[in-house]
C-alpha positions as CSV (number, residue, x, y, z in Angstrom):
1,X,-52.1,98.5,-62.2
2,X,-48.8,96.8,-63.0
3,X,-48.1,93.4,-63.9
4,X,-47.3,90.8,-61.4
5,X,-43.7,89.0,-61.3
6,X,-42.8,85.8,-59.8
7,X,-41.0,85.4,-57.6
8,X,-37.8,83.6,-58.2
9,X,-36.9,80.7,-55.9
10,X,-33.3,79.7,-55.5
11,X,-32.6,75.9,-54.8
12,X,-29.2,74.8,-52.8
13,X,-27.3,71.8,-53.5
14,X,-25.7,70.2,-50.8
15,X,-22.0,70.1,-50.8
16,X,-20.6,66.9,-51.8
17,X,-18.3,66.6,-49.2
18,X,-21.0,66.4,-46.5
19,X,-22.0,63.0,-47.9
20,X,-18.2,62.1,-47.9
21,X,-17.7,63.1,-44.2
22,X,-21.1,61.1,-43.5
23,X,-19.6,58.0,-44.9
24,X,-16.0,58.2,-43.4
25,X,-17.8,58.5,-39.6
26,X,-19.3,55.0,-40.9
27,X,-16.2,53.6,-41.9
28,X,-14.8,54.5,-38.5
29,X,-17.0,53.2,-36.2
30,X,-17.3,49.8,-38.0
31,X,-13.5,49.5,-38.0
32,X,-13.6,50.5,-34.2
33,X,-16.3,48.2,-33.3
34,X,-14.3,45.3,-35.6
35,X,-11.0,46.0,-33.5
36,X,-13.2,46.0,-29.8
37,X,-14.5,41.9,-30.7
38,X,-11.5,41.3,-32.3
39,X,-9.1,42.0,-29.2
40,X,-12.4,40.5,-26.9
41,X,-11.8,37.4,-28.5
42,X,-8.4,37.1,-28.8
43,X,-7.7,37.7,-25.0
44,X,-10.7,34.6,-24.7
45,X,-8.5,32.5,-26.7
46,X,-4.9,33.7,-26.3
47,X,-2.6,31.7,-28.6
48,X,0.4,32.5,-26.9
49,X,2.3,30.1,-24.5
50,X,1.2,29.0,-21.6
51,X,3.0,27.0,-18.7
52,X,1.4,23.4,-19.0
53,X,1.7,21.0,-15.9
54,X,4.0,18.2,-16.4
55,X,5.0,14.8,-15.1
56,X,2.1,14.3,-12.6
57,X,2.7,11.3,-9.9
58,X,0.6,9.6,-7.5
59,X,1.3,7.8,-4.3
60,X,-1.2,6.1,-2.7
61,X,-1.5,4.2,0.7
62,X,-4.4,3.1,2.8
63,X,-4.4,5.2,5.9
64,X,-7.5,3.8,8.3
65,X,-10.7,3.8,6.4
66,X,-9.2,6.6,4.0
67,X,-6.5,6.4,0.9
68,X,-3.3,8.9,1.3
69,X,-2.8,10.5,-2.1
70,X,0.0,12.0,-2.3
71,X,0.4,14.1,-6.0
72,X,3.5,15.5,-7.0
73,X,3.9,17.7,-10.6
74,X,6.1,20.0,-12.4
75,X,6.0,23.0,-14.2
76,X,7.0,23.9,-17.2
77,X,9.4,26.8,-18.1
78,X,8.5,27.7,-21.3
79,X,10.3,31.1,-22.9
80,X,7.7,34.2,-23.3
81,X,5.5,31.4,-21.3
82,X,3.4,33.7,-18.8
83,X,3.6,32.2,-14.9
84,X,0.6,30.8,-13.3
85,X,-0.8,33.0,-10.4
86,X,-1.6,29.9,-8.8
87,X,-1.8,26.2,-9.3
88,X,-5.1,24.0,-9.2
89,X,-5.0,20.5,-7.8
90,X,-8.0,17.7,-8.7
91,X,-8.0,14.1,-7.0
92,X,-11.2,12.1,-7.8
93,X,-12.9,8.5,-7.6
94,X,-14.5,7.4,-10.9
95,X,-18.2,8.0,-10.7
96,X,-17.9,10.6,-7.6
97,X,-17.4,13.7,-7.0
98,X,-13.8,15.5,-7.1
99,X,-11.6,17.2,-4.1
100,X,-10.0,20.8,-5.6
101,X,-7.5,22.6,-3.7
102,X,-6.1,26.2,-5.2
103,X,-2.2,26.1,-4.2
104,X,0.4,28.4,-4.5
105,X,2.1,28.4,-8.1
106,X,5.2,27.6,-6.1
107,X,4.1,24.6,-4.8
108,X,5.0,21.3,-6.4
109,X,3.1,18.8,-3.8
110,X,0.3,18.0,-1.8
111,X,-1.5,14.8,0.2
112,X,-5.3,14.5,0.0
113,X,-7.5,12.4,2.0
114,X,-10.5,10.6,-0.1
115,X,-12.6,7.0,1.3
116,X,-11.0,3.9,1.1
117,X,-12.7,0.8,-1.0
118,X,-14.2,-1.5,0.8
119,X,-12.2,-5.2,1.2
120,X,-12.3,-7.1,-2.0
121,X,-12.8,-3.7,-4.9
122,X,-10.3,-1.4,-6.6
123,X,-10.5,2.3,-6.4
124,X,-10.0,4.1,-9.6
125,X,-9.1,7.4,-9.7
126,X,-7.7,10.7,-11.2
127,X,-5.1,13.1,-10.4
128,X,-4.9,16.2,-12.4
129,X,-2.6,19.6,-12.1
130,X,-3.3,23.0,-14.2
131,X,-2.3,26.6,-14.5
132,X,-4.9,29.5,-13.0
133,X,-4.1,32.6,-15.0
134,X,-6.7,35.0,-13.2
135,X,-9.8,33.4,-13.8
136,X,-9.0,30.7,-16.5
137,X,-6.8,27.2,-16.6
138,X,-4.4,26.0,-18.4
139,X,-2.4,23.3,-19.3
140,X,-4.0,20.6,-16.9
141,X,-2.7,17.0,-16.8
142,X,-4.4,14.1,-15.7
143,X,-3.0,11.1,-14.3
144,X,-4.5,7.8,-13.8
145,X,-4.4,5.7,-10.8
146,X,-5.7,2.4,-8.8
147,X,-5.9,1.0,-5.4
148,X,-6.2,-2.5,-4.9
149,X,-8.0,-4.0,-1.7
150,X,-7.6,-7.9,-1.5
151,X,-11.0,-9.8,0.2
152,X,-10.2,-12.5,2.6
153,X,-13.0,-14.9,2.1
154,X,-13.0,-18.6,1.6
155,X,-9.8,-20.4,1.8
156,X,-7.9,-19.8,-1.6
157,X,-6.4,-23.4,-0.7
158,X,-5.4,-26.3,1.4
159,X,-3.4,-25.3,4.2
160,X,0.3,-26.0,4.6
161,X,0.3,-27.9,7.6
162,X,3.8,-28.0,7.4
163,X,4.9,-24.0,7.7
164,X,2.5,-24.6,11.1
165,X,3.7,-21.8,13.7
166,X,2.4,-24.3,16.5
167,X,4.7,-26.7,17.0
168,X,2.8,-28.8,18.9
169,X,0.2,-28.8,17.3
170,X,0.8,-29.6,13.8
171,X,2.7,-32.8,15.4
172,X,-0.5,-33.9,16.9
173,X,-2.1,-37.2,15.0
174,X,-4.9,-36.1,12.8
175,X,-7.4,-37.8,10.6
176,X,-6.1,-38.1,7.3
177,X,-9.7,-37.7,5.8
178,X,-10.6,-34.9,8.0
179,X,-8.7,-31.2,7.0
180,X,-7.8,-28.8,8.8
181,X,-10.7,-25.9,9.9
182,X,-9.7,-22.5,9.0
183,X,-11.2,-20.2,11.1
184,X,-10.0,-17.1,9.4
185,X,-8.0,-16.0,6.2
186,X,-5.4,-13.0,6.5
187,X,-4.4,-11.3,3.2
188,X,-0.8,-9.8,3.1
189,X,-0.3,-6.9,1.9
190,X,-3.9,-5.9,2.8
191,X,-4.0,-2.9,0.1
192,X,-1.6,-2.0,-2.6
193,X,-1.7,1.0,-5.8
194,X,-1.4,-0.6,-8.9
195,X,-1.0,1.4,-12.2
196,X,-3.5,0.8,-15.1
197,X,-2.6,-1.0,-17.6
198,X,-2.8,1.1,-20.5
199,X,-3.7,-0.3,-23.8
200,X,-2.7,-3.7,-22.4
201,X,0.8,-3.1,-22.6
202,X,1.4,-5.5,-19.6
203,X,-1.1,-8.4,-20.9
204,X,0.8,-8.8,-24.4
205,X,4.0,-8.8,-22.6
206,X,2.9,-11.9,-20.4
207,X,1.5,-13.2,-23.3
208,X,4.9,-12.9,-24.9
209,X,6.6,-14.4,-22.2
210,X,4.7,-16.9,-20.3
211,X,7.6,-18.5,-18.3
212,X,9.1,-15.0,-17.1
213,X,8.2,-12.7,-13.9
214,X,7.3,-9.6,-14.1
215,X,9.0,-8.9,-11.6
216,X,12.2,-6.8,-10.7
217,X,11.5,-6.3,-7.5
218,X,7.8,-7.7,-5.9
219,X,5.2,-5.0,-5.5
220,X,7.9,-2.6,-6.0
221,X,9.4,-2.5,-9.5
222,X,8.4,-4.4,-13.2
223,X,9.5,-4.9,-16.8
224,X,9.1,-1.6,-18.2
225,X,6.1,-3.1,-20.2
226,X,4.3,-3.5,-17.1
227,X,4.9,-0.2,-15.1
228,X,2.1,1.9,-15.3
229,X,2.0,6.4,-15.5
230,X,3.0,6.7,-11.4
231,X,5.7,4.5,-12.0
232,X,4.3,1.6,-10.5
233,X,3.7,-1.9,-11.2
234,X,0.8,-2.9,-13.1
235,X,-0.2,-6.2,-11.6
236,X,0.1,-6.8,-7.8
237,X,1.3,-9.7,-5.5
238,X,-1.3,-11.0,-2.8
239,X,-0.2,-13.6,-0.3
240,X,-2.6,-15.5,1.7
241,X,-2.2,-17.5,5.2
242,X,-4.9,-18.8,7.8
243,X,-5.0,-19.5,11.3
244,X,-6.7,-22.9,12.2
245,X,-9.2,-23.5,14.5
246,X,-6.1,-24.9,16.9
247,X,-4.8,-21.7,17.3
248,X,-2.0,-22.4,14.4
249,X,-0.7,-20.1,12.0
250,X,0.0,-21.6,8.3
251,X,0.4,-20.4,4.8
252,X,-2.0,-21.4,2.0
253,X,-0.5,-23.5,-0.5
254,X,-0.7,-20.7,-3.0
255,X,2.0,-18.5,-0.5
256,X,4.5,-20.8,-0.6
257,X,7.9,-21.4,-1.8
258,X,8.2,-18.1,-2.4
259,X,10.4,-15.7,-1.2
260,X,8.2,-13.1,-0.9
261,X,5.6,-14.3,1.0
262,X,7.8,-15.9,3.2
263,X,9.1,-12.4,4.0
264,X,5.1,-10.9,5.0
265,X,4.5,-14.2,6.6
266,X,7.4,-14.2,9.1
267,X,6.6,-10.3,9.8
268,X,2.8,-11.7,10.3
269,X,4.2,-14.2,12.8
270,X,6.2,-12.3,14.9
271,X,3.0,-9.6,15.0
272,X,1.5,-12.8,17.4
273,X,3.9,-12.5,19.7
274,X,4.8,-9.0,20.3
């Protein structure tokens, strides 16, 4: 019987570049899936150029029981800056809700319609212009504004007997102890938009010159100190007049000898009459 033999058994090493090629696949895909966020996030926060809205303006006049906001803006045309597919208009009240409107990116203007105040409280509002690149904004300004709607309550003062539209009547003997009855008060102009006054700019220059007008033109143009982001005056002149219980037609002692609201008076006269 002849001796048994074992077997011999031969044992492979692997290669050593298979472990190599293993480790470069790695190396790829982590540098791929590094790249793929990378450009994600980049194109969620581009930081190249964009077209920013400039030089936003409101105009605002009482139309009925509503305010006429008219916004104007520019654009603008920054080099390697990409155009806005369209533009995005805002106009709000403080503590409501905001009308939108998407406009063409060509379009430098439009008028909205939002709710009057009622007599005797300001409306404070916002208008604001950005960018719409696809789905995302950019460069949106904001602009400030106010509306001013005088009461016409109790009689501010004595009536001026003397500016008396009726003749006749303010001739006629009266009691000197008894005055005059108003029966109503008239307020002239009966709404105006006044800028804010930002940072009190307006305040320190009154302050600074307490025997000087504001005024360039009334209601229409200030100092520069009290001109406001639309370009408009920061403070606003009321002027008050009553009609008596006889029918006549006065100013208030506050309205007068001044030019101004001898100007709204006369055009609130001749309203009577035609």
């Amino acid at each position: 019987m002849s001796e048994w033999e074992p077997e011999e058994v031969v044992i492979t090493k692997p290669r050593p570049w298979g472990k190599f090629l293993l480790v470069g696949l790695l190396a790829v895909a982590c540098a791929g899936g590094v790249w793929f966020f990378r450009e994600r996030l980049m194109n969620a926060n581009p930081s190249r150029p964009v077209v920013v809205a400039e030089q936003v303006r409101s105009e605002v006049t009482s139309s009925g029981d509503s305010l006429e906001i008219v916004v104007s803006w520019q654009f603008t045309d920054s080099a390697g800056a990409p155009q806005p597919d369209s533009a995005r208009l805002e106009v709000g009240l403080e503590g409501s809700n905001p009308s939108v409107v998407i406009l063409p990116a060509r379009q430098r203007s439009d008028t909205l319609w939002i709710g009057a105040p009622p007599a005797g409280e300001t409306a404070m509002g916002h208008s604001c212009v950005s960018g719409v690149h696809g789905s995302r904004l950019s460069g949106e300004s904001c602009t400030p504004w106010q509306f001013v709607r005088p009461a016409a309550g109790t009689p501010p003062s004595t009536p001026a007997r003397g500016d008396s539209t009726n003749k006749k009547a303010a001739a006629r003997p009266t009691p000197a102890a008894k005055a005059p009855t108003v029966l109503r008060l008239v307020v002239r102009p009966s709404g105006r938009q006044v800028d804010p006054d930002i940072d009190g700019k307006c305040a320190k220059w009154q302050r600074g010159n307490p025997g000087l007008a504001v005024w360039l033109r009334v209601n229409e143009t200030a100092v520069p100190e009290c001109t406001g982001p639309n370009g408009k005056p920061t403070v606003a002149q009321f002027c008050a007049f009553a009609v008596l219980q006889d029918g006549a037609r006065v100013k208030t002692e506050n309205s007068t000898n001044n030019p101004y609201c001898e100007e709204l008076y006369q055009a609130w006269v001749r309203e009577r009459f035609t």
